[in-house]
N, C-alpha and C positions, 0 to 999 in steps of 0.2 A: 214119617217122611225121611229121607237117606239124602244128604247130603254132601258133597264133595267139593273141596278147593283147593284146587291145583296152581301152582306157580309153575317158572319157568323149571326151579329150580327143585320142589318137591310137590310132595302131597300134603296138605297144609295141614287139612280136617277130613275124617271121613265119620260118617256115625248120625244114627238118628236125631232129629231135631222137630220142635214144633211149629218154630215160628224162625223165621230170619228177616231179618229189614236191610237193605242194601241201596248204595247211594247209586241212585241213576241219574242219567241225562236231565231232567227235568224235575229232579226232587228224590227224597228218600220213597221208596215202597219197601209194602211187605209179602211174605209170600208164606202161606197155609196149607196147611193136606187140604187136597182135593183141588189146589190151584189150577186154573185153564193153563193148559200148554202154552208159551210164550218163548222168543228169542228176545234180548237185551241187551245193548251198550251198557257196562258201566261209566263211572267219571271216578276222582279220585275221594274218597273218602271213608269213614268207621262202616265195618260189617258188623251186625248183632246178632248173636247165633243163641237160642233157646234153645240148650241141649232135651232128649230124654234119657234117662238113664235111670236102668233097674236097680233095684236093691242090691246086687252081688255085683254091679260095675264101676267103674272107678272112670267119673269125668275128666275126659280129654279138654287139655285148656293151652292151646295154641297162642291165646290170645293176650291182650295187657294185662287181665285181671278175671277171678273167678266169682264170682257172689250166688247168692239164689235170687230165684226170677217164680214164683209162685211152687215153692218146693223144687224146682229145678236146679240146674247150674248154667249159668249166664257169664258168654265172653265177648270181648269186640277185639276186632281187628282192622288196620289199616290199610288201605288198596290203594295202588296209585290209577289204576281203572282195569278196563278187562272186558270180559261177558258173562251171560248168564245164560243158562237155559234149564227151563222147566217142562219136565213132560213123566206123566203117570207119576207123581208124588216122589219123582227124584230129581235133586237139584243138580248142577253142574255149573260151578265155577272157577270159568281161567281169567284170573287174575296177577297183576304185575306186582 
């Protein structure tokens, strides 16, 4: 699944991911390959990105810090709020 977070100011993250959890209106959610198509408010709070990344690439890390997440590489980052949208396994995040 293909991910992207856009600020005012750049392109924050682009590049495949498994899982992402993201702080909404009414509590954190997560979001999966194959997720139903959805639009979203965010609110201000940590994004959590489960990267995927091949053996011959080298993890992009935007974020406060890099660790592994079940063999992967795992980052968070800070939003002051924004949106979301999901549709056909690609994300889009315009975020403050």
């Amino acid at each position: 699944m293909e991910l992207q977070v856009i600020t005012p100011d750049e392109t924050l993250f682009q590049g495949n991911v498994s899982h992402v959890v993201l702080p909404g209106l009414d509590g954190s959610f997560g979001v999966l390959t194959g997720h139903a198509p959805m639009i979203s408010a965010l609110t201000k709070g940590t994004v959590r990105v489960e990267q995927v990344v091949a053996e011959n690439e080298k993890p992009k890390n935007p974020g406060k810090y890099n660790k592994e997440f079940k063999g992967q590489p795992t980052f968070t980052f800070d939003i002051l709020g924004g949106v979301i949208e999901v549709k056909d396994n690609k994300i889009i995040v315009l975020a403050e």
